[in-house]
Every structure is written in structure tokens, then in C-alpha cells.
C-alpha positions as CSV (number, residue, x, y, z in Angstrom):
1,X,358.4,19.9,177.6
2,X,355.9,16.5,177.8
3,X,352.5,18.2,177.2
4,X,351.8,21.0,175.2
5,X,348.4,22.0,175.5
6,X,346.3,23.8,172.8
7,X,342.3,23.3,174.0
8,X,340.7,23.5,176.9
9,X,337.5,20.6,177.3
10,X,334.9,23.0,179.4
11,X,335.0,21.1,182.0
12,X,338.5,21.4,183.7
13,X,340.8,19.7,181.5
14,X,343.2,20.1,178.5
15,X,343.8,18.8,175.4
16,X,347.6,18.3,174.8
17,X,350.2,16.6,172.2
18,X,352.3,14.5,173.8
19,X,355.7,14.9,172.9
20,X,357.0,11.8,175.2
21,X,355.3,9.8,172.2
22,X,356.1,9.6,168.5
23,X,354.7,7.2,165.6
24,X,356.4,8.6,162.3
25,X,356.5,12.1,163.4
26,X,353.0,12.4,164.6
27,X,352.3,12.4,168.8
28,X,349.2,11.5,170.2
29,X,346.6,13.8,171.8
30,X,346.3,13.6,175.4
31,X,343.2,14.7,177.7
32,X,345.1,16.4,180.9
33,X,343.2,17.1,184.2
34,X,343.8,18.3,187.2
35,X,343.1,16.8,190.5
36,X,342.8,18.1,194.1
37,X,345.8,16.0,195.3
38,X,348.0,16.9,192.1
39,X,348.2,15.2,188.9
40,X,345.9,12.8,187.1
41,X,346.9,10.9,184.8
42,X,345.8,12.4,181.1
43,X,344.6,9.9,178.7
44,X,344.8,9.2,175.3
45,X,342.1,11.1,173.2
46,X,343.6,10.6,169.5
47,X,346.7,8.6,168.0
48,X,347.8,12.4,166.6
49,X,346.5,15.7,166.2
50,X,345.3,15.0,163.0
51,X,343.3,12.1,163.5
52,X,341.4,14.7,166.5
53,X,341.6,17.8,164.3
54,X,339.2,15.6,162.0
55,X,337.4,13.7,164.7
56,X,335.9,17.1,166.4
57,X,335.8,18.7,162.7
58,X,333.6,15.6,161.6
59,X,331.1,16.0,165.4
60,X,330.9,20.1,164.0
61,X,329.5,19.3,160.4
62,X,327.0,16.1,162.3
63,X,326.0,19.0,164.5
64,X,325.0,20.9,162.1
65,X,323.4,18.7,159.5
């Protein structure tokens, strides 16, 4: 397994850990979309799930202030 995903974006892609990658334990966050031809490359959205978790956690509360 390279990608496990655990959000979908809205718009056609997913968010994923990459498992291919690890910096003390913690794998970065991939975004993962699909093409017509195949695959697209995903890219990088956050160095680890944590640093997302908080990111997206942080754009919730800014929302709502």
C-alpha cells in the first residue's frame, strides 16, 4: 500500500498519507487525483497528517470567527 486515503477534496480528488515517505515516523499528506488518461501525479498537501489535521482545524475556527 503507497496511498491510503482518508478525505475526499469535493472536487474529484483525495487526500492520502503517503506511506512511500517517512520523517521520524510521520508521512506526508498527499492530494490524489484522477485523470482521464490514468494517473496524476498527487502532490504534497502537508509534511504529516498532523501538521493538515491542524491546518484545516485552524481554516474551521477562521471560518467561523
Amino acid at each position: 500500500i503507497t496511498y491510503i486515503a482518508f478525505a475526499f477534496d469535493g472536487a474529484g480528488g483525495y487526500f492520502c498519507i503517503d506511506t512511500r515517505e517517512s520523517n521520524n515516523g510521520l508521512c506526508p499528506v498527499v492530494l490524489w487525483v484522477m485523470d482521464g488518461d490514468g494517473e496524476q501525479q498527487p502532490e504534497r498537501a502537508a509534511e504529516s497528517f498532523e501538521s493538515f489535521f491542524l491546518l484545516r482545524l485552524k481554516e474551521q475556527i477562521d471560518k467561523m470567527l
